[in-house]
N, C-alpha and C positions, 0 to 999 in steps of 0.2 A: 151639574148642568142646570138644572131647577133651581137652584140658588143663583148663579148668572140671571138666569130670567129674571128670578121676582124681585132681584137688584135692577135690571131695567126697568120695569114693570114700576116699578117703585118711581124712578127719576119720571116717568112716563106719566105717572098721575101728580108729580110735583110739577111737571111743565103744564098741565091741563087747568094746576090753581094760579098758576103767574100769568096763564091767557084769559083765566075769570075774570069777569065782568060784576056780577053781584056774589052778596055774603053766600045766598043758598048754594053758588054751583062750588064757589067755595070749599063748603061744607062737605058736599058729595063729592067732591074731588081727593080732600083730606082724609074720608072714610075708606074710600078706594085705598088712598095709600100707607093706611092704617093695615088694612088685609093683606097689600103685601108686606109689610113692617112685620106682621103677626108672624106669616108664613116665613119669613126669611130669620125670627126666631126659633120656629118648630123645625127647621132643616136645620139647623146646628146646633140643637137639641139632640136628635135624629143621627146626625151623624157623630155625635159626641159618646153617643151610646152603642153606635156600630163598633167606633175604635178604641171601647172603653180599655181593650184590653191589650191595646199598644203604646209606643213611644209619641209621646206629643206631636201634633202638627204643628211644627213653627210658622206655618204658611197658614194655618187657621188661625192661629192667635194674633197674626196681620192682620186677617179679614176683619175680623173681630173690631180689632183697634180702629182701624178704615171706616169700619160700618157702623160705630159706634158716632165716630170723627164728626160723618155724614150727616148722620142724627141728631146730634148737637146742631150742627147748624141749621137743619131744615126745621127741628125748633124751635129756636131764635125766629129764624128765617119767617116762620109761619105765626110769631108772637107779635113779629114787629109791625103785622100791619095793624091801620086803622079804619074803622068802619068799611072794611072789604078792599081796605086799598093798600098795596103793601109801600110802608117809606124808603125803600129801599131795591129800584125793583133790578138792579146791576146787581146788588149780591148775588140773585138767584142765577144768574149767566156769567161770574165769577169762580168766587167764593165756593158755592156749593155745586157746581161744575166740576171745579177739580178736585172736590173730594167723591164726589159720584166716578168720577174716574178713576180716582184711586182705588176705590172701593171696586169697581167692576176689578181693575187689574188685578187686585187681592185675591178677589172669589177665582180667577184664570189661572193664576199660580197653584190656588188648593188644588184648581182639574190636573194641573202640569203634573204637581206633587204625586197623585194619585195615581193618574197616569204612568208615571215613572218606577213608582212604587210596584205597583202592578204589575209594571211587564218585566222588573225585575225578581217579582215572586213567581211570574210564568218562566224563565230563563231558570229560573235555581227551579222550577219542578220539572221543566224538560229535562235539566242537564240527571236531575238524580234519576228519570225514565233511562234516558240515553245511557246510564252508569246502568242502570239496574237491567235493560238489556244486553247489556257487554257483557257483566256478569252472568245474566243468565245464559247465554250465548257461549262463554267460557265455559261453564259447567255442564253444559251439552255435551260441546266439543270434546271436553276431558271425556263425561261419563260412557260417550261413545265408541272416543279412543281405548278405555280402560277395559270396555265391553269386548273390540274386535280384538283385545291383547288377550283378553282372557279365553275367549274363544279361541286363538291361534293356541294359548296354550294349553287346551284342553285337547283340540286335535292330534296335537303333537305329543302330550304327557301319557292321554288316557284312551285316545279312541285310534289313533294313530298303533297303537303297541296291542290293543286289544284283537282288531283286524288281524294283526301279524299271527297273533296267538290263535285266532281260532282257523285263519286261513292253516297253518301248522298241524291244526287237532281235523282239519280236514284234509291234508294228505295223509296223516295217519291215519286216521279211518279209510281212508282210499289202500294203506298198505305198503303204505311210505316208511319204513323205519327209521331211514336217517333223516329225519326231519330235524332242524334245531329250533328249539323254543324259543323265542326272542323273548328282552325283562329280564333274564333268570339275574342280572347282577344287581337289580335294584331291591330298595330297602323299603317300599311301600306298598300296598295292600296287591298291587297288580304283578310284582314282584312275585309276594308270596303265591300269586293266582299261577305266575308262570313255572314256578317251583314245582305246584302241585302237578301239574301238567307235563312237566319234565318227569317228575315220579310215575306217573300214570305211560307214558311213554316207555320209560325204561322196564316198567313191568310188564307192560304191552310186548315189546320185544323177547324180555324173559322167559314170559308165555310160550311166546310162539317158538322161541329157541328149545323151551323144555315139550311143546305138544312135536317138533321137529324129530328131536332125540327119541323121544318115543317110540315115535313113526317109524324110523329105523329100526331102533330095537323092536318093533315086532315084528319089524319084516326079516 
């Protein structure tokens, strides 16, 4: 955008020497448009060093060509006069008009470029946001679903059959013989837990059938 400007800025002190009167305003006019000639190199200087570590701008090495074009004739343009009077004073409202034009349209395209450029690298980071919320989003979903799976089948494998079991071991202590132990067919740790407990029941019974028999016999 600063470089558009100091392209006007520029035509802006070239029209201020073609409505001069004498050599001094002349002069001041030329210096003026010297400063932005300066400045309109230090910005593509500037920006040459921002995109050092990209793919060329075709649309800068336009500007470039344009701005140079421009240059060339403004000086000619500013050689040809004589004694403060220029022999030529339509070229400056020709000639070097339509390369200032051109020149501005140049510098328009670098913004278009840039522009474009830009909101295509804003699009390709949104979309890998938007990807990388799906994703994360995905892996919620799964790790939550895999959570209440696991849970379902902990209640159901382990806490489910343990209940069973101790509710069991509490009608036997209440005096329950025929109680049945739930588990006793499986083959892991809870398995074995219901095993021991089925052992412990049937001598529980044992007991009481041999303190039974007793009991008779002494009576």
């Amino acid at each position: 955008g600063e470089l558009v400007d100091r392209v006007s800025e520029f035509r802006v002190a070239e029209t201020y020497r073609a409505l001069a009167n004498d050599p001094e305003t002349m002069a001041q006019t030329e210096v003026l448009a010297n400063e932005h000639r300066n400045m309109v190199d230090n910005l593509l200087k500037e920006y040459a060093e921002l995109v050092a570590d990209q793919r060329p701008n075709l649309k800068v090495d336009a500007f470039r060509a344009a701005w140079n074009a421009y240059l060339a004739e403004h000086d000619a343009w500013v050689k040809s006069d004589v004694d403060g009077s220029h022999d030529d004073p339509a070229r400056y409202r020709s000639l070097s008009l339509r390369l200032y034009k051109a020149s501005d349209a140049a510098a328009d395209d670098v913004i278009e470029a840039n522009t474009a450029a830009s909101d295509a690298e804003v699009n390709s980071a949104n979309l890998l946001v938007d990807r990388t919320i799906a994703i994360m989003l995905s892996v919620s979903t799964a790790a939550i679903l895999l959570a209440a799976w696991l849970l379902v089948l902990i209640h159901r494998q382990i806490l489910r059959p343990l209940g069973a079991i101790t509710q069991s071991l509490s009608k036997l202590a209440a005096g329950v013989r025929n109680v049945q132990v739930p588990g006793l067919g499986r083959v892991d740790e809870i398995g074995q837990l219901a095993k021991a407990f089925d052992v412990f029941r049937a001598n529980s019974l044992a007991l009481e059938e041999a303190h039974d028999a007793t009991r008779m016999a002494q009576e």
